[in-house]
Biopython code that builds the backbone (N, CA, C, O; Angstrom):
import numpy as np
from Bio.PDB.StructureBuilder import StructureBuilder

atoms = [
    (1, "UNK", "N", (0.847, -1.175, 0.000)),
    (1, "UNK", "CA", (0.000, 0.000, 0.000)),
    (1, "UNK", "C", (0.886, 1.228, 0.000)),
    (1, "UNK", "O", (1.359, 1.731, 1.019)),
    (2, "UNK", "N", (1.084, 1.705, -1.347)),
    (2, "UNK", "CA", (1.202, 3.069, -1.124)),
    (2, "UNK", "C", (1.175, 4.164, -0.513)),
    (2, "UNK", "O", (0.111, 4.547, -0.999)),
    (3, "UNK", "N", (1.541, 5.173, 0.307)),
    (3, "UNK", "CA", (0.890, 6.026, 1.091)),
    (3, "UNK", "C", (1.720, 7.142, 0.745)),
    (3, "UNK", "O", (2.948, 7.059, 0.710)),
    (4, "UNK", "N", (0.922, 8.429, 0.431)),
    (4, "UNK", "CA", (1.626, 10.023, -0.321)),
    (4, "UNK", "C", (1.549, 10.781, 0.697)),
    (4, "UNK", "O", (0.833, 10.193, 1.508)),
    (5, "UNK", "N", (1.864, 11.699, 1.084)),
    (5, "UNK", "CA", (1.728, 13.082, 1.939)),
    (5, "UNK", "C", (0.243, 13.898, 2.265)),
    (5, "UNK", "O", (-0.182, 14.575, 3.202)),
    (6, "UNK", "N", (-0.387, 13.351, 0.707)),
    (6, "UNK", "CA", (-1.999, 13.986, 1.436)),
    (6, "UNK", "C", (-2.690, 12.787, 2.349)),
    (6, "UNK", "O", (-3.779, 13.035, 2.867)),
    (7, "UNK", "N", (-2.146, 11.643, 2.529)),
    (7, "UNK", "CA", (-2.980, 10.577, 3.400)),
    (7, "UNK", "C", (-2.804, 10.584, 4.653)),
    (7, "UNK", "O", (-3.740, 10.599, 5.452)),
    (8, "UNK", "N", (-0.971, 10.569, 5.140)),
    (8, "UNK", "CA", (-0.321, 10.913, 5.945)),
    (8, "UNK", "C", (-0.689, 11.836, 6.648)),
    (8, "UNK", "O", (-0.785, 12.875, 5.996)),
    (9, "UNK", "N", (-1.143, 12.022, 8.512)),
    (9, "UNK", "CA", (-0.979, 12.812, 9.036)),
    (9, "UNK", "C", (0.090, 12.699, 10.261)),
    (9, "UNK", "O", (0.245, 11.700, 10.962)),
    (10, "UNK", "N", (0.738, 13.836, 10.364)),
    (10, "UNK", "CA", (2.028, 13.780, 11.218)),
    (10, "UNK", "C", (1.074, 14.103, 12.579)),
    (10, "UNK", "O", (0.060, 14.801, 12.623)),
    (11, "UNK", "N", (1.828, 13.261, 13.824)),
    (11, "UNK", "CA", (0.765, 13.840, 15.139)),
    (11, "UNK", "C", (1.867, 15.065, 15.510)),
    (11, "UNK", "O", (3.079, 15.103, 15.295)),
    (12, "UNK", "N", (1.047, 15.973, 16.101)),
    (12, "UNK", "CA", (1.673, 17.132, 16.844)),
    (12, "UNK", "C", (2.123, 16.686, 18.034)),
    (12, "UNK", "O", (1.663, 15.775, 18.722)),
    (13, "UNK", "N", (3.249, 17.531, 18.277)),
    (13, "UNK", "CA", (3.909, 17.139, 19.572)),
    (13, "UNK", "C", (2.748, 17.882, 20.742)),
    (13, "UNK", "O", (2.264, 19.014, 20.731)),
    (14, "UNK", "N", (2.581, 16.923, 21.556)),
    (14, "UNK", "CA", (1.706, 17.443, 22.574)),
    (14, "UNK", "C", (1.667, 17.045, 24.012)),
    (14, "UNK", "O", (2.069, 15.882, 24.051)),
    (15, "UNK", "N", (1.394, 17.433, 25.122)),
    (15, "UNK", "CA", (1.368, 17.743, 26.101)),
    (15, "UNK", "C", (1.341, 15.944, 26.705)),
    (15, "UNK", "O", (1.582, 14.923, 26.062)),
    (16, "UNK", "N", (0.936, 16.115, 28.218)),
    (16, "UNK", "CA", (0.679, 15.007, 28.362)),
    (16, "UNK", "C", (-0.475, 13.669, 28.157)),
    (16, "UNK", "O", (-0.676, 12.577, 28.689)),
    (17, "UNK", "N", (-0.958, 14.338, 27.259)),
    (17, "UNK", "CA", (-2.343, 14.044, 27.036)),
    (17, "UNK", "C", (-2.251, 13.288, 25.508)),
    (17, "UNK", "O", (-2.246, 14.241, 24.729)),
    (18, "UNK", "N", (-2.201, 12.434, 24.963)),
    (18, "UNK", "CA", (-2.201, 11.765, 23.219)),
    (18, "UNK", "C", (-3.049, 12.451, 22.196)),
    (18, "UNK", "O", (-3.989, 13.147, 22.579)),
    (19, "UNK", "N", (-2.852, 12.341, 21.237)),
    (19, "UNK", "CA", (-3.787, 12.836, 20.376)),
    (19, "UNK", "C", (-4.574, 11.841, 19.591)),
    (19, "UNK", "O", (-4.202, 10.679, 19.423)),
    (20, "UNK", "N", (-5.413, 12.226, 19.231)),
    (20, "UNK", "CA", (-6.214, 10.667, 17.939)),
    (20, "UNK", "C", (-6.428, 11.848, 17.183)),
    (20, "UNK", "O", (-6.822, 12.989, 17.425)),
    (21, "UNK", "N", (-5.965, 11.084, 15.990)),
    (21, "UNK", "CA", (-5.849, 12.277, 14.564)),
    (21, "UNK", "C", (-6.127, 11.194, 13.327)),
    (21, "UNK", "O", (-5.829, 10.000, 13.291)),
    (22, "UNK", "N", (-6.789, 11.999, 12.342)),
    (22, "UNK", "CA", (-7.309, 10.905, 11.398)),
    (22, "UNK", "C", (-6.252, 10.402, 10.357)),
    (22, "UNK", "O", (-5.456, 11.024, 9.653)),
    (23, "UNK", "N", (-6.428, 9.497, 10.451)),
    (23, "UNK", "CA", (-5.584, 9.115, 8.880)),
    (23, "UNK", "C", (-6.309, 9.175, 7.543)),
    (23, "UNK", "O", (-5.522, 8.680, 6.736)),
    (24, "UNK", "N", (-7.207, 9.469, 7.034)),
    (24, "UNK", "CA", (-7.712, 9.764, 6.358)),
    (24, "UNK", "C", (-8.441, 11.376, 6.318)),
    (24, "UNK", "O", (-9.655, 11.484, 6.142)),
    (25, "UNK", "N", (-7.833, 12.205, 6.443)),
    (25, "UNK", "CA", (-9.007, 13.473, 6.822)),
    (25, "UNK", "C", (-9.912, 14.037, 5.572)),
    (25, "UNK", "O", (-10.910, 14.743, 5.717)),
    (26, "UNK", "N", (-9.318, 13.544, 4.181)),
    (26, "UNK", "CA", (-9.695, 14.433, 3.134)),
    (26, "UNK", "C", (-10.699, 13.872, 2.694)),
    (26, "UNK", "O", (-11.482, 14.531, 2.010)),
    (27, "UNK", "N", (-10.952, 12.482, 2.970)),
    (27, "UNK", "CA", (-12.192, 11.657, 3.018)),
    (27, "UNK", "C", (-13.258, 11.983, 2.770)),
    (27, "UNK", "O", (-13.973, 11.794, 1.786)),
    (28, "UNK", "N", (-13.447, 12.699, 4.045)),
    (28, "UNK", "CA", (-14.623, 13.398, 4.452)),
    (28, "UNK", "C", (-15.267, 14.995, 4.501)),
    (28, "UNK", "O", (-16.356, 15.459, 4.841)),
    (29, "UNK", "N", (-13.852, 15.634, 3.916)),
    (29, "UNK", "CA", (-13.872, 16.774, 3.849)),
    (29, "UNK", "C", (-15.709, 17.552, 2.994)),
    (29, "UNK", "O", (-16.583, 18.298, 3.435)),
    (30, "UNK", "N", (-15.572, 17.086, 2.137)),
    (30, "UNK", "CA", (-16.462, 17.179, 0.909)),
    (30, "UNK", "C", (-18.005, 16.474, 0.686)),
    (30, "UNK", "O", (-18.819, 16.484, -0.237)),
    (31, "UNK", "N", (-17.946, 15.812, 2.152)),
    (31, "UNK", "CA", (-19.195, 15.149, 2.087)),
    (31, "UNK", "C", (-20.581, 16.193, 2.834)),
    (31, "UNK", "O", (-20.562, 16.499, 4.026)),
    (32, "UNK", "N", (-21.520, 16.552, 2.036)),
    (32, "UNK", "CA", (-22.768, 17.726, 2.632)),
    (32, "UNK", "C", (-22.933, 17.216, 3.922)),
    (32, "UNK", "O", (-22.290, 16.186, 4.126)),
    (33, "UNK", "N", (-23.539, 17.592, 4.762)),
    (33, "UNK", "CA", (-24.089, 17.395, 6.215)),
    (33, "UNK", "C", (-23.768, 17.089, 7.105)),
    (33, "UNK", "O", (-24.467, 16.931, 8.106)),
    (34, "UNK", "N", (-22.053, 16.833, 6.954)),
    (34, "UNK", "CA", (-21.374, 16.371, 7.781)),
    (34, "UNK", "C", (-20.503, 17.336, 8.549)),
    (34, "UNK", "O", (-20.110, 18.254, 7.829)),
    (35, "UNK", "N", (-20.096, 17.396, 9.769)),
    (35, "UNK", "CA", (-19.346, 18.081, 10.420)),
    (35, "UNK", "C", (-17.943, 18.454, 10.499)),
    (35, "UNK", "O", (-17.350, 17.558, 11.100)),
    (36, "UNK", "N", (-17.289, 19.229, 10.211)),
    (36, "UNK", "CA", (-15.842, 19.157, 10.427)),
    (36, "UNK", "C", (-15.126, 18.627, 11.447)),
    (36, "UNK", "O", (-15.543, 18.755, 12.598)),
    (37, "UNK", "N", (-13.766, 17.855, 11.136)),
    (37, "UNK", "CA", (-13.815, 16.964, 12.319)),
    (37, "UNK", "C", (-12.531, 17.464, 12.588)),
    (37, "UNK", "O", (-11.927, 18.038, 11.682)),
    (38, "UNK", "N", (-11.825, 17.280, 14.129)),
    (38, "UNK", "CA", (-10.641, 18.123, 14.600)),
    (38, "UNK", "C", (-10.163, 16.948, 15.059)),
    (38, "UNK", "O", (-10.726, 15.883, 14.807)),
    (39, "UNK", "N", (-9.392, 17.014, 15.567)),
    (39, "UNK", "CA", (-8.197, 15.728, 16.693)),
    (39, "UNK", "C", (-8.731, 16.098, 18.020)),
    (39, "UNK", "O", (-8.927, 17.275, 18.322)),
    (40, "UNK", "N", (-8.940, 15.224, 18.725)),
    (40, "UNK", "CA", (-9.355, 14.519, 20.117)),
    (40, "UNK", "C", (-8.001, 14.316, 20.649)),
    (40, "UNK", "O", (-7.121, 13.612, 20.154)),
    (41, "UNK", "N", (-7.925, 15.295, 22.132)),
    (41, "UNK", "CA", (-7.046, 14.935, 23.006)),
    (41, "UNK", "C", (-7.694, 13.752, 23.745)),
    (41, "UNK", "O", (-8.918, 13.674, 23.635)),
    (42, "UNK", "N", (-7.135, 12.922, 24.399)),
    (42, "UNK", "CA", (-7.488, 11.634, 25.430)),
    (42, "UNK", "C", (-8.305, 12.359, 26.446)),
    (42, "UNK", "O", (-9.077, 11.704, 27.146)),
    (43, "UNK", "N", (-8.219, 13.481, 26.571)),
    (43, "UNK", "CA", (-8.544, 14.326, 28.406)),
    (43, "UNK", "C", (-10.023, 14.421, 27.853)),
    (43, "UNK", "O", (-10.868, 14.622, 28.726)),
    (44, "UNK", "N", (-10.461, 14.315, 26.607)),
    (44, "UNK", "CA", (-11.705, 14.880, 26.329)),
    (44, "UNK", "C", (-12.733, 13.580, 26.776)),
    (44, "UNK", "O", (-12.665, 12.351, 26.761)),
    (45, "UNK", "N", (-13.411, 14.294, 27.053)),
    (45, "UNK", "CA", (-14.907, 13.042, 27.253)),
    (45, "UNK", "C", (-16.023, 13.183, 26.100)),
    (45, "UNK", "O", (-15.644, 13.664, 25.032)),
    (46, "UNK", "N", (-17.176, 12.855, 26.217)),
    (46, "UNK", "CA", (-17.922, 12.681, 25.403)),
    (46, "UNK", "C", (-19.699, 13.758, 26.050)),
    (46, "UNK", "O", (-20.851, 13.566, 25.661)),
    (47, "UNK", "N", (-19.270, 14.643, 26.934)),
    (47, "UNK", "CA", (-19.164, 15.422, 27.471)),
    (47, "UNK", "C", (-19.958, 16.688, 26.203)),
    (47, "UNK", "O", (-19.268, 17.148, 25.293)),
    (48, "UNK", "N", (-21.584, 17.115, 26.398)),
    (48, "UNK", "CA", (-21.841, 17.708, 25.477)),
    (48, "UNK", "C", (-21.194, 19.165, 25.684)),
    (48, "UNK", "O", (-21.137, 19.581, 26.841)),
    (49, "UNK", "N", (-20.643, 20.063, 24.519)),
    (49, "UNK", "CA", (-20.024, 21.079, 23.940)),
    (49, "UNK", "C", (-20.659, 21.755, 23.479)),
    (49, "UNK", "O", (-21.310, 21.196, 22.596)),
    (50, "UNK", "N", (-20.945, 23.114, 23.617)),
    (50, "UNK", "CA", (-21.719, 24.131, 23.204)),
    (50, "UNK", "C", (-21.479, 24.975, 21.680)),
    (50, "UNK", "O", (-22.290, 25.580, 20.979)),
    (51, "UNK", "N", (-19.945, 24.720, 21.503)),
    (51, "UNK", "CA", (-19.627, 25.497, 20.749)),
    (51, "UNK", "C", (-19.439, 24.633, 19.296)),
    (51, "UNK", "O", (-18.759, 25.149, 18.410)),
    (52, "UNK", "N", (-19.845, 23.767, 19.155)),
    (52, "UNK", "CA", (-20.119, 22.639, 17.724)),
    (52, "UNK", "C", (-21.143, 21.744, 17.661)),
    (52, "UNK", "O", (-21.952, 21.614, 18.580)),
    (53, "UNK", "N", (-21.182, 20.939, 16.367)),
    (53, "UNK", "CA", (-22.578, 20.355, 16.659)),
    (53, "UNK", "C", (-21.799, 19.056, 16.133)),
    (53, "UNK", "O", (-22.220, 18.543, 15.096)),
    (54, "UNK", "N", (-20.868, 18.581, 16.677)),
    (54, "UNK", "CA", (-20.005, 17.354, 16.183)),
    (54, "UNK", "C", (-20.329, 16.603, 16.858)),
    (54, "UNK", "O", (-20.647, 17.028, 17.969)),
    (55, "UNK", "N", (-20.480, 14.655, 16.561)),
    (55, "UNK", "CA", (-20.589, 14.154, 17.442)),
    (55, "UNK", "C", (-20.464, 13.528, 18.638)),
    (55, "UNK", "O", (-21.197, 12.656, 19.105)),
    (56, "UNK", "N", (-19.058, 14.242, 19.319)),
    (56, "UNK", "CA", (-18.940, 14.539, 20.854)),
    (56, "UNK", "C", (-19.740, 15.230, 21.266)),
    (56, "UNK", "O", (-19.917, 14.957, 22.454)),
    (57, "UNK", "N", (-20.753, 16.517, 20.732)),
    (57, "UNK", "CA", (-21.096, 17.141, 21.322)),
    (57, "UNK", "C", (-22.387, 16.486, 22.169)),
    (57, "UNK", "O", (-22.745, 16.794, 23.306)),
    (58, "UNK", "N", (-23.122, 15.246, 21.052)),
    (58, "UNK", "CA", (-24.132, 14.658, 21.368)),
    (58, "UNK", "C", (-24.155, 13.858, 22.360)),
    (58, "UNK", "O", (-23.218, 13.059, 22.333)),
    (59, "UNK", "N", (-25.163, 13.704, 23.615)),
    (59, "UNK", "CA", (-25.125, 12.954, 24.334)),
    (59, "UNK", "C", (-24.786, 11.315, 23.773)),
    (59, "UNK", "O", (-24.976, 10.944, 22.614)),
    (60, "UNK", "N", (-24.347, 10.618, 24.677)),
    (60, "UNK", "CA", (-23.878, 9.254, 23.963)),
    (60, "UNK", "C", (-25.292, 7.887, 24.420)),
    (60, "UNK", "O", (-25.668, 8.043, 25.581)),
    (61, "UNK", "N", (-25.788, 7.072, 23.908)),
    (61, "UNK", "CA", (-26.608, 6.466, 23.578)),
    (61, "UNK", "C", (-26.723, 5.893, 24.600)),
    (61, "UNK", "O", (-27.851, 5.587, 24.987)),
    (62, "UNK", "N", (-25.088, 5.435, 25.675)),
    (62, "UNK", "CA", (-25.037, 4.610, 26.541)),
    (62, "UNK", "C", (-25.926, 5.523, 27.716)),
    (62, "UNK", "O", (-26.751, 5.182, 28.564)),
    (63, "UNK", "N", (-25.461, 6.570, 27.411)),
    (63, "UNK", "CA", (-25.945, 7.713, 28.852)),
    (63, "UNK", "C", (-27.080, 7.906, 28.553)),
    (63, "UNK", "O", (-27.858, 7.615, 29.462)),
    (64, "UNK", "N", (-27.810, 8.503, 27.115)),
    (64, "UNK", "CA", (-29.465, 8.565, 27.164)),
    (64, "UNK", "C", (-30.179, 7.500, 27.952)),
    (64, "UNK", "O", (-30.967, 7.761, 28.861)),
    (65, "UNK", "N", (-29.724, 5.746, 27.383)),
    (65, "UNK", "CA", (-30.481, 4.871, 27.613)),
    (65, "UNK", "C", (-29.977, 4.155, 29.037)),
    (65, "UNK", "O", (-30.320, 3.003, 29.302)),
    (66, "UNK", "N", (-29.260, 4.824, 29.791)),
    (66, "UNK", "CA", (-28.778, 4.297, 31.060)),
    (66, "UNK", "C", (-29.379, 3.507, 31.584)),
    (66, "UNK", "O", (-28.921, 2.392, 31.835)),
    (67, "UNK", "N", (-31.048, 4.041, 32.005)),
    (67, "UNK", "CA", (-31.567, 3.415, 33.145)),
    (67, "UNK", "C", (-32.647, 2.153, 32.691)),
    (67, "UNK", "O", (-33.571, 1.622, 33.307)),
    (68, "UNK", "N", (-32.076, 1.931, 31.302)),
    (68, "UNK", "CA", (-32.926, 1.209, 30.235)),
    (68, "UNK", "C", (-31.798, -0.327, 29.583)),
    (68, "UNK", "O", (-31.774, -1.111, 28.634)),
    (69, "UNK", "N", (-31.103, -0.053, 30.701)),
    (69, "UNK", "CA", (-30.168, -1.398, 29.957)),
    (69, "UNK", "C", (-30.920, -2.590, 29.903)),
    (69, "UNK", "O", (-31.048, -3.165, 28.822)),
    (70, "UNK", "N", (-31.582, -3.160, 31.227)),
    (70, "UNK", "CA", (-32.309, -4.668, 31.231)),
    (70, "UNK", "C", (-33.601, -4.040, 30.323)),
    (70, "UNK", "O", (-34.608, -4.645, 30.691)),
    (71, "UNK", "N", (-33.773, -3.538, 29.792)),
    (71, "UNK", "CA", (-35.217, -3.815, 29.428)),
    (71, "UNK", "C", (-35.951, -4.817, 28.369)),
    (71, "UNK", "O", (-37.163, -4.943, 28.194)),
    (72, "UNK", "N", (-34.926, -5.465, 27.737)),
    (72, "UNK", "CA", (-35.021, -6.067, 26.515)),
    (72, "UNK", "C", (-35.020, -7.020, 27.728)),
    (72, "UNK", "O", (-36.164, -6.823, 28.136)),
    (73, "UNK", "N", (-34.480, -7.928, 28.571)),
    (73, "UNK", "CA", (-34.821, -9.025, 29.186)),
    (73, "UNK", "C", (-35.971, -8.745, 30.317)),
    (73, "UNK", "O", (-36.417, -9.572, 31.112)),
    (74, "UNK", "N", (-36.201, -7.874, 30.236)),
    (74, "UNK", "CA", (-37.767, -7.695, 31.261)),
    (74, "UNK", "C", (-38.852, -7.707, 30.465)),
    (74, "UNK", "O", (-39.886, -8.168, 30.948)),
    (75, "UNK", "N", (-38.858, -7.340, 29.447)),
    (75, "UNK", "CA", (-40.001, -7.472, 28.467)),
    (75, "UNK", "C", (-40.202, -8.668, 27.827)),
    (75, "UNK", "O", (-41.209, -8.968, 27.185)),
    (76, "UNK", "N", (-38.814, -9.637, 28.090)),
    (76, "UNK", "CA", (-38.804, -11.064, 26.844)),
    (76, "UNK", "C", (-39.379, -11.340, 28.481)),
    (76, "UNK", "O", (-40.527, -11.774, 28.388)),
    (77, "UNK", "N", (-38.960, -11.230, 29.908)),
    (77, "UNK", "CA", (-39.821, -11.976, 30.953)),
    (77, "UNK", "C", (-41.283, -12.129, 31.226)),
    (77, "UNK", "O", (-41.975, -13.047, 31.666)),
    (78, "UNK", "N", (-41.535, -10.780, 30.768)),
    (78, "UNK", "CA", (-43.232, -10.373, 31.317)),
    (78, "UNK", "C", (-43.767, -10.874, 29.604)),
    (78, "UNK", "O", (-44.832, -11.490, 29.620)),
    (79, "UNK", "N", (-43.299, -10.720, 28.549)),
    (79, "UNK", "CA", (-44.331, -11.573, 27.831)),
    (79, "UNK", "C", (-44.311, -13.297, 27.801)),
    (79, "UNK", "O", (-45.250, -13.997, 27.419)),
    (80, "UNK", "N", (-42.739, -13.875, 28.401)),
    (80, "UNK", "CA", (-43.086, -15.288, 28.880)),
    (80, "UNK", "C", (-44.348, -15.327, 30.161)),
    (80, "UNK", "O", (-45.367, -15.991, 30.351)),
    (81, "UNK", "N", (-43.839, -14.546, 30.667)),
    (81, "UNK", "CA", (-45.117, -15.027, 31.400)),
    (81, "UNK", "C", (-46.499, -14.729, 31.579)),
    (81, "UNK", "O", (-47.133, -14.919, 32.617)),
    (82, "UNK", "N", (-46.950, -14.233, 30.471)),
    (82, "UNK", "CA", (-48.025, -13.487, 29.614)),
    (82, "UNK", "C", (-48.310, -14.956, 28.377)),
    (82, "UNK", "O", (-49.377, -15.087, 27.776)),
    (83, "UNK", "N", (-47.294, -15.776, 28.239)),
    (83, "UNK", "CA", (-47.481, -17.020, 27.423)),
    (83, "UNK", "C", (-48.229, -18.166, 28.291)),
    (83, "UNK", "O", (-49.173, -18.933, 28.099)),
    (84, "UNK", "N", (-47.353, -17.898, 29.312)),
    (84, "UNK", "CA", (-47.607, -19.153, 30.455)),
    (84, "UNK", "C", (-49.514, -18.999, 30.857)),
    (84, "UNK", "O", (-50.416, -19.836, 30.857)),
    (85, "UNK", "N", (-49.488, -17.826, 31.097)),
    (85, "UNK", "CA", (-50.805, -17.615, 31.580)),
    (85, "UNK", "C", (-51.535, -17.994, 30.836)),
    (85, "UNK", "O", (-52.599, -18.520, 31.162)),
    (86, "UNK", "N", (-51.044, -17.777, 29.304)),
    (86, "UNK", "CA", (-52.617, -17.783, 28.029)),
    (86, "UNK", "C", (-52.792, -19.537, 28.189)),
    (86, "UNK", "O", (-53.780, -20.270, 28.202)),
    (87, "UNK", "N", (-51.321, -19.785, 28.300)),
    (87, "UNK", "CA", (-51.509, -21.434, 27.731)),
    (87, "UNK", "C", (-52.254, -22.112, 28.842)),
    (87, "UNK", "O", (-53.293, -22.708, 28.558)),
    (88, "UNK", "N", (-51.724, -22.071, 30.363)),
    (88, "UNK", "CA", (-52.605, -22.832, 31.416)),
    (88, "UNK", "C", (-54.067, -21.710, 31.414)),
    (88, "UNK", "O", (-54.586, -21.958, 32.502)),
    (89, "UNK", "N", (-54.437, -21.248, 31.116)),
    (89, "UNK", "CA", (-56.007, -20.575, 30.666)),
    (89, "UNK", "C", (-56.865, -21.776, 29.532)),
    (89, "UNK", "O", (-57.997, -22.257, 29.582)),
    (90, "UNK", "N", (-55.878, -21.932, 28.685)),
    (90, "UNK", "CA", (-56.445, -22.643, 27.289)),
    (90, "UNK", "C", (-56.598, -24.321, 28.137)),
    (90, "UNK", "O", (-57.602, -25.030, 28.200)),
    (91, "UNK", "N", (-55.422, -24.539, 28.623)),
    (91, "UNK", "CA", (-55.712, -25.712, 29.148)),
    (91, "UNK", "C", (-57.298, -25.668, 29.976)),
    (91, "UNK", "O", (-58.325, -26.257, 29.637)),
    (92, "UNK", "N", (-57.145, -25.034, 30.802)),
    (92, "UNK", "CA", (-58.403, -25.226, 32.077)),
    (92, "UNK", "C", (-59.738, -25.175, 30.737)),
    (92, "UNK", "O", (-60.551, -26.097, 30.659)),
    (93, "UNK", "N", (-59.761, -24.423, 30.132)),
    (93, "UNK", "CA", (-60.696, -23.891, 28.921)),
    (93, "UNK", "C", (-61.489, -25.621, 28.103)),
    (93, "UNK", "O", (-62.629, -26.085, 28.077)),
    (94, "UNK", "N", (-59.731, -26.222, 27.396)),
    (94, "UNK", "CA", (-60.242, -27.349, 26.769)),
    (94, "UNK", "C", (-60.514, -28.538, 27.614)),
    (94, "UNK", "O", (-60.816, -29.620, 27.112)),
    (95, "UNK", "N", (-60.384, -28.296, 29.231)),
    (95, "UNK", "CA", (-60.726, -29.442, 29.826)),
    (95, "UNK", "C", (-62.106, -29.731, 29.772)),
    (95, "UNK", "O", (-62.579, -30.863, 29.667)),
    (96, "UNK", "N", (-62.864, -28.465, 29.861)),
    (96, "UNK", "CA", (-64.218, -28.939, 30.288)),
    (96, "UNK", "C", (-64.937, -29.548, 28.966)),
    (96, "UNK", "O", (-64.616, -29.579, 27.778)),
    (97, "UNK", "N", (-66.210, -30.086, 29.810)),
    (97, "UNK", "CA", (-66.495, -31.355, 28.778)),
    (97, "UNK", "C", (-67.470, -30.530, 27.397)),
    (97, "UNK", "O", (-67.646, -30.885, 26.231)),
    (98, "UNK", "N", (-67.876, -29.515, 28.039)),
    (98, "UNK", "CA", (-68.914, -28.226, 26.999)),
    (98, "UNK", "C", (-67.774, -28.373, 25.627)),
    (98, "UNK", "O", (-68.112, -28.716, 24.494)),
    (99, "UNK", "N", (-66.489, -28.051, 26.024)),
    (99, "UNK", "CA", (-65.355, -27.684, 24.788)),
    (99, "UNK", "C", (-65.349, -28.918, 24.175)),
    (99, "UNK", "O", (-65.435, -29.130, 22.965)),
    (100, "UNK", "N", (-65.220, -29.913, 25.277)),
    (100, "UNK", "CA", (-64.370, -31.129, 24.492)),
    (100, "UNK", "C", (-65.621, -31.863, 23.479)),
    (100, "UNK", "O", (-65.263, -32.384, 22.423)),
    (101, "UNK", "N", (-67.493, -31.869, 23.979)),
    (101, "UNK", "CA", (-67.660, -32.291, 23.297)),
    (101, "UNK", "C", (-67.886, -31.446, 22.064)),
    (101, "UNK", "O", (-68.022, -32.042, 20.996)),
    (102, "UNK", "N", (-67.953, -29.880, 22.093)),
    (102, "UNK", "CA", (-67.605, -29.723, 20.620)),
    (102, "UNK", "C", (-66.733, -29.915, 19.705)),
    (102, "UNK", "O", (-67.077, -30.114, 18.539)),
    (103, "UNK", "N", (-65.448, -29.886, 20.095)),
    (103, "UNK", "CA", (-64.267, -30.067, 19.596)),
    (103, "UNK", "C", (-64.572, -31.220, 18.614)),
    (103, "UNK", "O", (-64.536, -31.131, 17.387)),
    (104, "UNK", "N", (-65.031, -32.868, 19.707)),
    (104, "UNK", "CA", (-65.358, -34.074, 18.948)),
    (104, "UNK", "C", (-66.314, -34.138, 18.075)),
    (104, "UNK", "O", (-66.351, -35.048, 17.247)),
    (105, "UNK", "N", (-67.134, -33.271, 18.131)),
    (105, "UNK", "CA", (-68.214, -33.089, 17.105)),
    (105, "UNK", "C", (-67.982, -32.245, 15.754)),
    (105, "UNK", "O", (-68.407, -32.494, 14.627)),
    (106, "UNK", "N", (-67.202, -31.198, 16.185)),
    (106, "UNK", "CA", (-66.576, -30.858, 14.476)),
    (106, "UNK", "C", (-65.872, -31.653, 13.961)),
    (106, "UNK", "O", (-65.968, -31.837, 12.748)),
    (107, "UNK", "N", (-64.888, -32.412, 14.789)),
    (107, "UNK", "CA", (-63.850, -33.387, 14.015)),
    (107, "UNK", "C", (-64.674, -34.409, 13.224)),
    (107, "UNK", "O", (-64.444, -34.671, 12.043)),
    (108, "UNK", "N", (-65.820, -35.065, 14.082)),
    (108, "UNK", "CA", (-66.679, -35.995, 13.455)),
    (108, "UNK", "C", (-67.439, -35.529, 11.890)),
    (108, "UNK", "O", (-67.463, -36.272, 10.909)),
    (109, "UNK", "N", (-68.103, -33.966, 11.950)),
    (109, "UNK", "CA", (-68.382, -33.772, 10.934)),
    (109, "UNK", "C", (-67.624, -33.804, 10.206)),
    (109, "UNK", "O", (-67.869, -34.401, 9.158)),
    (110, "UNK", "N", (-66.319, -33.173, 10.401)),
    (110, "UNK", "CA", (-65.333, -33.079, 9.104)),
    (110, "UNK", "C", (-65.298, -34.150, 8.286)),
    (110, "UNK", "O", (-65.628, -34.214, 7.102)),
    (111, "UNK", "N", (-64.712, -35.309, 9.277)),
    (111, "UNK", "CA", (-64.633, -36.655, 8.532)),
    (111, "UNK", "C", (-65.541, -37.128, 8.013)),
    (111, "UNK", "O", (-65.398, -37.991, 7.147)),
    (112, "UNK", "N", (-66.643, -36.714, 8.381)),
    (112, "UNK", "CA", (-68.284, -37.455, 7.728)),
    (112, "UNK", "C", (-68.118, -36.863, 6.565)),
    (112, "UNK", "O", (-68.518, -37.642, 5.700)),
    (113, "UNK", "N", (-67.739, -35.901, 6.111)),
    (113, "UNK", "CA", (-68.200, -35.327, 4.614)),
    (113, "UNK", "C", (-67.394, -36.255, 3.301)),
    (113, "UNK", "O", (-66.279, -36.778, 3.279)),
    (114, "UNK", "N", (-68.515, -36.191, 2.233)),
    (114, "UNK", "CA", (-67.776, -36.980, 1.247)),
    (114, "UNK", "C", (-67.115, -36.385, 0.319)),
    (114, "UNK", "O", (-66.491, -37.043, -0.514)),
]
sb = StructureBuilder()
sb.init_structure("model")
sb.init_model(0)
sb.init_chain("A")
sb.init_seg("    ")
for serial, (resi, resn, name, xyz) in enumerate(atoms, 1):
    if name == "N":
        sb.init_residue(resn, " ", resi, " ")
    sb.init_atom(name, np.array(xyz, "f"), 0.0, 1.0, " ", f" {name:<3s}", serial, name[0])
structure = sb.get_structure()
């Protein structure tokens, strides 16, 4: 792989803190709706910013949905047991003999037909 001087970015000498700098920056330069993007010191958080609309500035998905982590296994719980209920319901339902002898009586017609 080839690599020229416009791909290449040199990191700046910097403090005690690292930098993350793109290797690709020109990429994206040119694309509509997108934000200009700068180098991230390590010290930075994800921490909303007033003065851009980049996506550090946006709250992060983990922090919106914090108090929402189990919910996908509380909802697969309460509709198991929203199953359980329908099914021992259906049971008690086809025990009695009102159900069962209709049940045997459509089956009988069915088969009676020629």
């Amino acid at each position: 792989m080839n690599a020229t001087a416009d791909t290449l970015v040199q990191p700046a000498p910097s403090g005690p803190d690292a930098e993350v700098l793109e290797l690709f920056p020109a990429s994206q330069r040119n694309q509509p709706g997108r934000p200009p993007t700068r180098p991230h010191s390590s010290g930075e958080t994800g921490r909303a910013r007033s003065d851009d609309g980049s996506a550090a500035a946006r709250p992060s998905k983990k922090r919106l949905m914090g108090s929402e982590l189990g919910m996908a296994t509380a909802e697969y719980a309460i509709a198991t047991l929203a199953a359980v209920g329908f099914a021992g319901l259906l049971v008690v339902i086809l025990r009695s003999e009102e159900v069962r002898g209709f049940l045997l009586n459509l089956i009988r017609s069915a088969l009676a037909l020629p």
